[in-house]
FIKEMI-263545 format. One record per residue (C-alpha): residue in one letter; residue number from 1; x, y, z negated. Coordinates in Angstrom, 3 decimals. Each point is the difference from the previous one (the first is absolute). Last residue first. Layout:
% FIKEMI-263545
res	n	X	Y	Z
A	NUM	X	Y	Z
...
***
This chain:
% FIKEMI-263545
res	n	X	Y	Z
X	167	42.925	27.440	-40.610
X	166	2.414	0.181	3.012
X	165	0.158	-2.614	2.568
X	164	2.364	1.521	2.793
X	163	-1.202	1.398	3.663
X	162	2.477	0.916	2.354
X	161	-0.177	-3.427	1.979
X	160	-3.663	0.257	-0.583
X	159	-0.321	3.365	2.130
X	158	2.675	-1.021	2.354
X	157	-3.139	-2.957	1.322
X	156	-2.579	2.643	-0.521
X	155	1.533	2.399	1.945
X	154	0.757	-2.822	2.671
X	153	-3.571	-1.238	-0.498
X	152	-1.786	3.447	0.546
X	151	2.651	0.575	2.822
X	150	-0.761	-2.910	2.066
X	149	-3.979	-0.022	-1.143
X	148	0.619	3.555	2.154
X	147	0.901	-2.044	2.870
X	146	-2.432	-2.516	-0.170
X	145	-3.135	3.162	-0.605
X	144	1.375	1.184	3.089
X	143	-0.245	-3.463	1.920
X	142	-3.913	-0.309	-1.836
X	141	-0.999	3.516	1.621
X	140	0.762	-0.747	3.043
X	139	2.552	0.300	2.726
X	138	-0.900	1.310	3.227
X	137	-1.901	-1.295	2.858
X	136	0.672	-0.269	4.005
X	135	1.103	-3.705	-0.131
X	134	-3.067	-1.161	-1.006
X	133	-1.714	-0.953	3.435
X	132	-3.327	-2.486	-0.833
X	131	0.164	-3.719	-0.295
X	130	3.741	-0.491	-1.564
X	129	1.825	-2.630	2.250
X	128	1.811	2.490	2.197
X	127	2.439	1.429	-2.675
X	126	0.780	3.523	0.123
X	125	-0.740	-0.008	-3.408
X	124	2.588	-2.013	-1.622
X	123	2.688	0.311	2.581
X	122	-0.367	4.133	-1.400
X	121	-0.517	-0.524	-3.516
X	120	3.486	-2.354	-0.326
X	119	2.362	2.558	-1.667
X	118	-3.088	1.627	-2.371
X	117	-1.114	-2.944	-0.680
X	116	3.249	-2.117	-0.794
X	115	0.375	3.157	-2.349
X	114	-2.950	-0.053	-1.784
X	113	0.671	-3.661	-0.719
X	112	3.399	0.717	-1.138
X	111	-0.769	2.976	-2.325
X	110	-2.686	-1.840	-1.345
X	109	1.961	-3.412	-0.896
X	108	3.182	2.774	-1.240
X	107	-2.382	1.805	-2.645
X	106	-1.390	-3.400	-1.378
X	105	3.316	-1.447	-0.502
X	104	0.708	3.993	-1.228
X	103	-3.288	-1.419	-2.909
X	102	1.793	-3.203	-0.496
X	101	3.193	1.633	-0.488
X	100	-1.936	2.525	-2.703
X	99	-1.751	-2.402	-1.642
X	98	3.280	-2.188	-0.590
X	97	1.893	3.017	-0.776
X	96	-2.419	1.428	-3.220
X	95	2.842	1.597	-1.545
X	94	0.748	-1.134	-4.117
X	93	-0.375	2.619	-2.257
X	92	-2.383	-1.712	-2.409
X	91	-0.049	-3.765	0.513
X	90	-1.937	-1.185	2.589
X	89	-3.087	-1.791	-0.209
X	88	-2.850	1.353	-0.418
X	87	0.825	3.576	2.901
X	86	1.266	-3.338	1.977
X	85	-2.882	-1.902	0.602
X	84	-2.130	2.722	1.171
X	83	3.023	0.836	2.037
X	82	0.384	-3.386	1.168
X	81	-3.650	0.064	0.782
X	80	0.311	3.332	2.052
X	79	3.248	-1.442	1.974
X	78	-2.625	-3.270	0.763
X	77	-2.265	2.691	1.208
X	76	2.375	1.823	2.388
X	75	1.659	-3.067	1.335
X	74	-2.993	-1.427	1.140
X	73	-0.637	2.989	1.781
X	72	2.966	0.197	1.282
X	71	0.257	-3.412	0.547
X	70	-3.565	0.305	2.705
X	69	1.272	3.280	1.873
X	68	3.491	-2.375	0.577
X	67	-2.346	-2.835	1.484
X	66	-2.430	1.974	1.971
X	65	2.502	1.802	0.986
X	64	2.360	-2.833	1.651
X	63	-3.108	-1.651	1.318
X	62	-0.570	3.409	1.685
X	61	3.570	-0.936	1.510
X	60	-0.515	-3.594	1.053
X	59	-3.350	0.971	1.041
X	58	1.302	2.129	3.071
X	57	-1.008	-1.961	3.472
X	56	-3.307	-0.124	-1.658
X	55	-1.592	-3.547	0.486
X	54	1.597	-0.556	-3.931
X	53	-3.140	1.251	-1.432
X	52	-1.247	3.875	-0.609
X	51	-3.632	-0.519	-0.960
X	50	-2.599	1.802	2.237
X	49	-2.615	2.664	-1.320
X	48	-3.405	0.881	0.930
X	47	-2.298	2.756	-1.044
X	46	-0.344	1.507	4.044
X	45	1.455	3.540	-0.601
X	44	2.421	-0.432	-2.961
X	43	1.751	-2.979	2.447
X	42	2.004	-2.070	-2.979
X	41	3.389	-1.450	0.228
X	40	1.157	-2.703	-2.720
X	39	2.647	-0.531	-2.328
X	38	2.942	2.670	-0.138
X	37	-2.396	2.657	1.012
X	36	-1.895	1.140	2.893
X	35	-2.902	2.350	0.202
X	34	-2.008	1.131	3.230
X	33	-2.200	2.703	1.409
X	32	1.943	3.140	0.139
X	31	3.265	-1.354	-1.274
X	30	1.617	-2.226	-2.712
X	29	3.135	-1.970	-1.146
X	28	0.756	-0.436	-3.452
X	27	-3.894	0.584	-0.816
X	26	-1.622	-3.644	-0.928
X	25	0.301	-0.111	-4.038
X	24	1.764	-3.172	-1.556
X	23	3.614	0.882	-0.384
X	22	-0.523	3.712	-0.102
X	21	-2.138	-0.305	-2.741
X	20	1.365	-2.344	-2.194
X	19	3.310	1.807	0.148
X	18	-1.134	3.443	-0.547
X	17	-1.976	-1.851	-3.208
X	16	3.255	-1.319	-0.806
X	15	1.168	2.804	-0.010
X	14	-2.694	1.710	-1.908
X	13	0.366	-2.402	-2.862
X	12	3.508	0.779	-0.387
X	11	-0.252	3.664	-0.282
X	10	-3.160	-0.618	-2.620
X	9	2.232	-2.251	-2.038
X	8	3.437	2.996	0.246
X	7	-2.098	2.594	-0.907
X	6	-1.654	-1.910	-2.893
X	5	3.583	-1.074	-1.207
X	4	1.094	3.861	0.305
X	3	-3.431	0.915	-2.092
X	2	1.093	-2.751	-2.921
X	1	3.419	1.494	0.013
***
């Protein structure tokens, strides 16, 4: 049991470090010499990097991602607390459900803002206002790590449903 609950810790702690990382790190969108994420865009070749403000004709739906990416990780650690909380608290046998709906709330956040993404990627980058072209790119590393913080936190997420306090 003790090795299942260490599984289960470490599994949780590297989605939310999945989640930390893709929210915050500048590769959703990149090419040959620039880097564009959910925040800012950044031209590899000259060291400089312009904030993504509400001049783009698109904000409303990176605001959209910034804000789901941002729950989800929220999400995430507040599920790890609970389940901190929890594994004290419960009585033995009892599920760990309110972990485990805060950890698919988690699951759902990412999925959505991944998803706006993925829909919207093409307005986003053929926009007009960025400084350099960016619409010939390809996803980055930070969208793929998104997507699989989906599945960590879904797993996760029926992990804890499945999961019962045992001694």
């Amino acid at each position: 049991m003790l090795i299942l609950l260490a599984f289960i810790i470490v599994f949780h702690i590297t989605s939310a470090a999945l989640l930390f990382i893709s929210t915050i790190d500048n590769a959703w969108w990149v090419g040959d010499n620039f880097s564009t994420d959910v925040w800012r865009m950044c031209a590899t070749n000259t060291s400089t990097c312009m904030a993504i403000t509400d001049q783009f004709r698109e904000y409303q739906s990176i605001q959209a991602v910034q804000a789901t990416m941002i729950l989800s990780t929220i999400f995430c650690c507040v599920a790890f607390l609970v389940f901190i909380l929890q594994l004290f608290r419960l009585k033995q046998g009892e599920r760990f459900v309110l972990t485990s709906i805060i950890q698919l709330l988690s699951c759902l956040c990412v999925m959505i803002a991944a998803s706006i993404y993925t829909d919207r990627h093409e307005e986003l980058h053929k926009s007009h206002e960025y400084s350099i072209e960016v619409s010939e790119g390809r996803y980055g590393y930070s969208f793929v790590l998104a997507w699989i913080a989906f599945a960590f936190t879904l797993i996760s997420g029926v992990m804890y449903l499945i999961l019962r306090k045992r001694k």
